[in-house]
C-alpha positions, 0 to 999 in steps of 0.5 A: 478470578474476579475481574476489576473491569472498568468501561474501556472504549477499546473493548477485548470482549466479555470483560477481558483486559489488557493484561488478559491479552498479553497473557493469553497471547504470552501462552499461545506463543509458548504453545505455538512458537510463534503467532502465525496461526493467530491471522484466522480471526475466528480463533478463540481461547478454548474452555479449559473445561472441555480439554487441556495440553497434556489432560485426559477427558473421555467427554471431548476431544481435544479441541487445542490440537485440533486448532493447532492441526488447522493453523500447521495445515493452512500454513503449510497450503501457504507455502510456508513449510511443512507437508499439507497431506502428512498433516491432514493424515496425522489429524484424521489418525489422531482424530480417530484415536481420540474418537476410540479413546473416547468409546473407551472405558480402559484408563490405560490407552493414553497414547504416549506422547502421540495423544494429542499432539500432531507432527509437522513435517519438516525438511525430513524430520519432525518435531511437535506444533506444540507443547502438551504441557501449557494449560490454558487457564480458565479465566481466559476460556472464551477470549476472541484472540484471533479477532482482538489481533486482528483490531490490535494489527490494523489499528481498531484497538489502541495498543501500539498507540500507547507506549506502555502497551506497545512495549509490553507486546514488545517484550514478548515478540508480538508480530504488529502485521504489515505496517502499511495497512495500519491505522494510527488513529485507534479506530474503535475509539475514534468512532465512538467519538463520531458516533457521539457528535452525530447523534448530538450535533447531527453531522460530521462538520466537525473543526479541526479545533474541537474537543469533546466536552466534559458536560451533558449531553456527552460521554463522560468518558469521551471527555477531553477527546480531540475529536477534530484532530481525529477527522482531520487525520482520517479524511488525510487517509481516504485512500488508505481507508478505501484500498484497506478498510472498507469495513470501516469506509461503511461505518463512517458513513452510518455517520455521514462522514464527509471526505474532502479529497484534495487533502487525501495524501497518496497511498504510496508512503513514498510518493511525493503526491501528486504533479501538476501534470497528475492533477491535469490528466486526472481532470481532463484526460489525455489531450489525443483523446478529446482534442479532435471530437467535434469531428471524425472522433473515433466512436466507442473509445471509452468502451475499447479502453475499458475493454482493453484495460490498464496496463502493468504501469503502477503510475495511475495517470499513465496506466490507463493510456493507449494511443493505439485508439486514436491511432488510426484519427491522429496519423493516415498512412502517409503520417505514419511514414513520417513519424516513423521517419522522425523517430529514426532519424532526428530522435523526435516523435511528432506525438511526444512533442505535442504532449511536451507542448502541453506541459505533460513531461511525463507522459510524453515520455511514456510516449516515446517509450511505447509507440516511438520506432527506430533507435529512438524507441529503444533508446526512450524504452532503456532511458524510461527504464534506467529512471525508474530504476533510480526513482525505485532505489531514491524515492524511498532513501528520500522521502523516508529522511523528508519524513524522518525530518518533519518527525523530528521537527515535529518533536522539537515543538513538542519539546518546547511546548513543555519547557513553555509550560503549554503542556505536562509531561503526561501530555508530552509523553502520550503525544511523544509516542505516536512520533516514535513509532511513526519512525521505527514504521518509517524505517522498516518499510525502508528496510523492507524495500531496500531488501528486495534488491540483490545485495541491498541499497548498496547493491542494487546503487552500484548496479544502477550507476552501472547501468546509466553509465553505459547508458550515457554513452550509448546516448551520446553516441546517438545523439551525435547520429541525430545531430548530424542528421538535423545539421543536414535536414533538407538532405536527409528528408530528401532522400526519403521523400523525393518530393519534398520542397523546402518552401512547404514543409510536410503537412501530414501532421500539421492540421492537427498541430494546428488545432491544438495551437490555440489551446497551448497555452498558460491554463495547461502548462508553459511550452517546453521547447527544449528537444523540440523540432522548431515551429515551421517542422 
């Protein structure tokens, strides 16, 4: 059929359109059943010349069957249901008979409803991949399928960008992909328009204000575009581009484009960003690794930490923290008598309230959990625990309503900003849309997450409340236990150590105390002395 085909940024190949798109994805879902076997990129519309559903040729082999009979196989080596031998064997028999049929000169050796067609099986029954009496319409022969749904998934093309064409796939059970891995900038469109400022400005030191002029030298078909919003909303999802899209990091920098990481927002879409401790930790590193190294530091410590490698903490600022390679500086074998002594009896670890005096909470706590002895490492294991567990279920409920809130602010303004006349209603609807599909993603991942607890939220809070209370009272039982032994301090170290004098508080770890005294200070935080021993311990 003859096409009207007007220059498009968001290109489907060979001058197919959008409305080709949804036909062809329409036809493939009737034919399949669903859109599974469209993650292999390399998928194309076959030439209805060579073979059909329900056709018979003696010149080529069924090429649909055969795409179908790959996607069955690789679904099956997924994991996702079916019998990955059965499947090759019905494919390497349908594959012969096709070969014999096509050796053949006899018009009666159609083969039934086996010619063609592949059995999946499933749960002990079969049932056919798909239906032998869908053609696929000439017009469409040679469409990239696989790989537009790949751009359409993660956001190359701009489809659920637009409502119009979010809706249509909507309607016909399009499978939009994982939601965190997609772009809500059209990228293909964006980088025509990068492209276009480099080779005329010659950078990518564009304002945040600019839109692509109606003029020469630019294209007119950028024209209007708003160029600086757009690297504005890039350069907010440079993690996201790096844990991503790669592909697409090496394309920006074709261009030169400029990243500015204080303004990265987190990849997690539940994190609260980064902490003040954060920022210190990734600046200068854990205070036991660098406070000592004008003398004694242990040699090759970088070297054993890499080699060691992080641990299965997701925290990124903690993950990568052993204390055990400083061990042997911190502590000699007297000091880690003592520590251990600490920890047991007055529920303070030495190395723990060195890190609370640096003003880093966090990983003073990760301290405790770790390398704390006695009843206070357990209970620092089951308190860090618990917290995490409650940060799991909260984090998301929260930030997902902060989210939802500035969304809906956001849409406020755009509402008054058309009751004021700044913009039309076509202006309003375009920029309404990327607002309403940011909140249904906001409440899918919600969804999604909540659904990996047992029993849902609801579930997974009442096992929580459960948990921290009976944490609370095994906590009050042993702070109790610690109380009483700080009550009578003197009695108690006496009893471990025979030697000890009241008038010279123990020194194994003081000299490194007092090293790091100076350094306590306003630059890395204020004291945190709630929970601390006091000054003369």
């Amino acid at each position: 059929r003859e096409r009207d085909c007007p220059w498009y940024i968001d290109d489907f190949g060979d001058g197919f359109v959008f409305d080709d798109v949804v036909e062809a994805l329409t036809i493939y879902r009737d034919m399949m059943g669903n859109f599974n076997g469209l993650s292999d990129e390399d998928f194309a519309v076959p030439d209805s010349s060579e073979a059909l559903f329900g056709g018979k040729s003696s010149a080529a082999f069924d090429a649909e069957s055969s795409a179908a009979a790959a996607a069955a196989i690789a679904a099956a080596e997924r994991g996702e249901g079916g019998d990955s031998e059965a499947l090759i064997a019905a494919e390497i028999e349908r594959l012969e008979r096709d070969i014999q049929s096509s050796l053949s000169t006899d018009d009666d050796d159609d083969g039934g409803d086996e010619d063609g067609m592949i059995d999946e099986m499933v749960d002990g029954k079969t049932s056919a991949i798909v239906e032998p009496t869908i053609t696929w319409p000439e017009h469409l022969s040679g469409m990239p399928l696989g790989n537009i749904v790949r751009r359409i998934r993660d956001g190359s093309l701009e489809v659920k960008h637009l409502r119009e064409r979010k809706r249509r796939l909507d309607a016909i059970g399009f499978d939009w992909g994982d939601p965190k891995k997609f772009l809500d900038v059209p990228f293909e469109k964006a980088m025509c328009a990068m492209l276009a400022y480099y080779q005329i400005r010659g950078d990518m030191m564009v304002t945040a204000d600019f839109v692509i002029p109606g003029e020469v030298p630019w294209p007119q078909a950028l024209a209007g575009y708003e160029l600086g919003r757009t690297v504005v909303r890039i350069r907010e999802l440079q993690n996201f581009f790096e844990a991503y899209h790669t592909d697409k990091v090496a394309l920006l920098k074709m261009v030169d484009f400029y990243w500015f990481p204080d303004v990265a927002l987190p990849l997690d879409p539940f994190s609260w960003g980064e902490t003040t401790e954060d920022e210190f930790l990734s600046a200068v590193g854990v205070p036991f690794y660098w406070l000592g190294e004008e003398q004694n530091y242990p040699p090759g410590l970088v070297e054993n930490i890499m080699a060691d490698g992080p641990t299965d903490n997701p925290d990124p600022t903690v993950k990568w923290y052993n204390y055990d390679h400083v061990r042997d500086y911190w502590e000699s074998d007297a000091g880690t008598e003592v520590i251990q002594f600490f920890d047991d009896k007055f529920g303070a670890n030495l190395p723990a309230e060195t890190l609370w005096r640096f003003g880093l909470p966090k990983l003073a706590r990760e301290q405790e959990a770790r390398y704390a002895a006695g009843k206070l490492g357990e209970i620092a294991r089951e308190r860090l625990d618990l917290e995490k567990a409650e940060d799991n279920l909260l984090r998301p409920i929260l930030k997902s309503m902060s989210d939802i809130q500035t969304l809906k602010e956001d849409y406020d303004g755009l509402s008054d900003r058309l009751k004021t006349g700044e913009i039309d209603r076509e202006k309003f609807e375009k920029e309404k849309v990327p607002i309403e599909w940011k909140v249904e993603d906001i409440i899918s991942r919600l969804k999604g997450t909540t659904e990996d607890f047992e029993g849902g939220a609801r579930g997974e809070g009442e096992r929580v409340i459960e948990k921290r209370k009976n944490f609370s009272v095994k906590e009050a039982a042993y702070e109790k236990e610690v109380e009483s032994n700080w009550n009578k301090y003197d009695e108690v170290v006496k009893e471990k150590f025979p030697n000890y004098d009241p008038e010279h508080p123990l020194p194994q770890w003081d000299p490194r105390l007092l090293r790091a005294q100076p350094i306590e200070n306003d630059e890395f935080g204020e004291n945190n002395d709630e929970g601390s021993i006091d000054d003369e311990t």
